[in-house]
C-alpha positions as CSV (number, residue, x, y, z in Angstrom):
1,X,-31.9,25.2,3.4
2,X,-30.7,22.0,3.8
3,X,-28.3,20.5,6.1
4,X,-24.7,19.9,5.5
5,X,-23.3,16.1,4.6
6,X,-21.5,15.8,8.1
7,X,-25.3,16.5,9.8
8,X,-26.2,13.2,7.9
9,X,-23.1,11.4,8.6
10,X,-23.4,12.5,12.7
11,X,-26.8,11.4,12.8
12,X,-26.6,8.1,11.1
13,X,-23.2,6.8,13.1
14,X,-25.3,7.9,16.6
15,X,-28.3,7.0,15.9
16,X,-27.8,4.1,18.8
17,X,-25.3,6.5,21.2
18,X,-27.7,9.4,21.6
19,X,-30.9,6.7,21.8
20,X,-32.8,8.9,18.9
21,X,-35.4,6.5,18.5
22,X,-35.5,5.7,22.4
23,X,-35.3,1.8,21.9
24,X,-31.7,1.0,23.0
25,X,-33.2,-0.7,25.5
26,X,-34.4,-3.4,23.4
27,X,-30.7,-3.8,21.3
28,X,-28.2,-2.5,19.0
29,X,-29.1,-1.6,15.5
30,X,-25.7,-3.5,13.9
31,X,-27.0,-2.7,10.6
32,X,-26.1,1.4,11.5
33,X,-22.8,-0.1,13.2
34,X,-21.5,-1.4,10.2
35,X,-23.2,1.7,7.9
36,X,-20.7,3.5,10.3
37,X,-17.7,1.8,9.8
38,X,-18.5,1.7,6.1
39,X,-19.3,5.8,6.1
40,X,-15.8,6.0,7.6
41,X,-13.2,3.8,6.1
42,X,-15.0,3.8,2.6
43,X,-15.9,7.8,3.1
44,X,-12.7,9.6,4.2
45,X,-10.3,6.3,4.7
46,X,-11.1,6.7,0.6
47,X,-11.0,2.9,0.7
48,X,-12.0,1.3,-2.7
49,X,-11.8,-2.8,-3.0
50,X,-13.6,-3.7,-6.3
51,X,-10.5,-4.2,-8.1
52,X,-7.1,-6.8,-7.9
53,X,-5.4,-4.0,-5.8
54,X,-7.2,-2.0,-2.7
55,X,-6.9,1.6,-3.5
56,X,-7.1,4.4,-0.3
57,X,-7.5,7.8,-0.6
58,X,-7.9,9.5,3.2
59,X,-8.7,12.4,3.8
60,X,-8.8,13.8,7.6
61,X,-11.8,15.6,8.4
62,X,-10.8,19.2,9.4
63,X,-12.5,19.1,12.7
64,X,-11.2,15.5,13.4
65,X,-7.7,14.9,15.3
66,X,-7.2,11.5,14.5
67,X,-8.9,8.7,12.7
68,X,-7.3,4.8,12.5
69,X,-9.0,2.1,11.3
70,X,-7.7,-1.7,10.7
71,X,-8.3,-3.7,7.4
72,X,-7.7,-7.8,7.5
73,X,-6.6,-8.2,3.8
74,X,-6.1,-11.9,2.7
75,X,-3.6,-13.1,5.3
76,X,-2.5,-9.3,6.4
77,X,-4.3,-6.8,8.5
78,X,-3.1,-3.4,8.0
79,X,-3.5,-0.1,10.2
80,X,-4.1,3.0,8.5
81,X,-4.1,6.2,10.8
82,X,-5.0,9.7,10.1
83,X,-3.8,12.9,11.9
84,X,-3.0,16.5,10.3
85,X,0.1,16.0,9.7
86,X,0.9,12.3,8.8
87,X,-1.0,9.4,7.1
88,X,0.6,6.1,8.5
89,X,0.2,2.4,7.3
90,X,1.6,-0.4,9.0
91,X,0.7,-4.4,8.4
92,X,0.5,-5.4,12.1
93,X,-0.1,-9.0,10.9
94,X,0.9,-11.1,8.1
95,X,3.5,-10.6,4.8
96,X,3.5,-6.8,3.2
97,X,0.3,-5.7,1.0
98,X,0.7,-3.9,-1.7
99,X,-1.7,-0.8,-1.7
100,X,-2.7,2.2,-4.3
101,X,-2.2,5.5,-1.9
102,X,-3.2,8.3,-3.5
103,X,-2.6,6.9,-6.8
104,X,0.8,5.4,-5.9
105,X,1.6,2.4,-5.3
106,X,3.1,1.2,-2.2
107,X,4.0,-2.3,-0.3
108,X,3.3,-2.2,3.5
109,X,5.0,-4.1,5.7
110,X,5.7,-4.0,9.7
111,X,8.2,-1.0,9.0
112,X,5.2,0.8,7.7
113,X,4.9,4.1,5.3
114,X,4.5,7.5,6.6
115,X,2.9,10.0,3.9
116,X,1.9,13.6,4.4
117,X,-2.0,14.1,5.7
118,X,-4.5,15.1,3.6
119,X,-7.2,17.5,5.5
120,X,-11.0,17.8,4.2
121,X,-12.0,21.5,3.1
């Protein structure tokens, strides 16, 4: 039988924290880093950006409390944050962004939109 997805996903973004390969000592593999920050915010922050117009479709991992991640966009950078109950976007920087939520589209600005959560079966 073969293992879940999530088995992948937790070995591959802790392949440096638990020292699997017993060579932390010599440095950081920053390739798995960034594979980790990608498996994230393009896996369940849903983001897509090969269009005009980013599109995000989260989805909180059921065993997750929280998840927030940042995205510099042009001149903006934008917090996104996950919890059961809420998904929140706020531009912390720079004018309002328009985004594709879900298939709506929204413009975040420093008042920010709160939308109901989305949780992973």
């Amino acid at each position: 039988m073969l293992p879940d997805r999530s088995h992948f996903f937790r070995f591959a973004t802790r392949i440096d924290l638990d020292n699997y390969n017993r060579n932390t000592n010599e440095g950081l593999h920053t390739t798995a880093l960034a594979a980790a920050w990608m498996n994230i915010v393009y896996g369940y922050g849903g983001l897509r950006s090969d269009g005009d117009q980013l599109l995000l479709n989260p989805v909180l991992p059921k065993e997750w409390k929280s998840l927030e991640f940042g995205l510099r966009v042009r001149n903006s950078v934008v917090r996104v944050r996950l919890t059961p109950e809420l998904t929140s976007l706020r531009a912390v920087s720079g004018p309002p962004l328009k985004l594709n939520v879900w298939g709506a589209n929204y413009e975040i600005g420093v008042e920010g939109v709160q939308l109901p959560a989305r949780i992973a079966g």
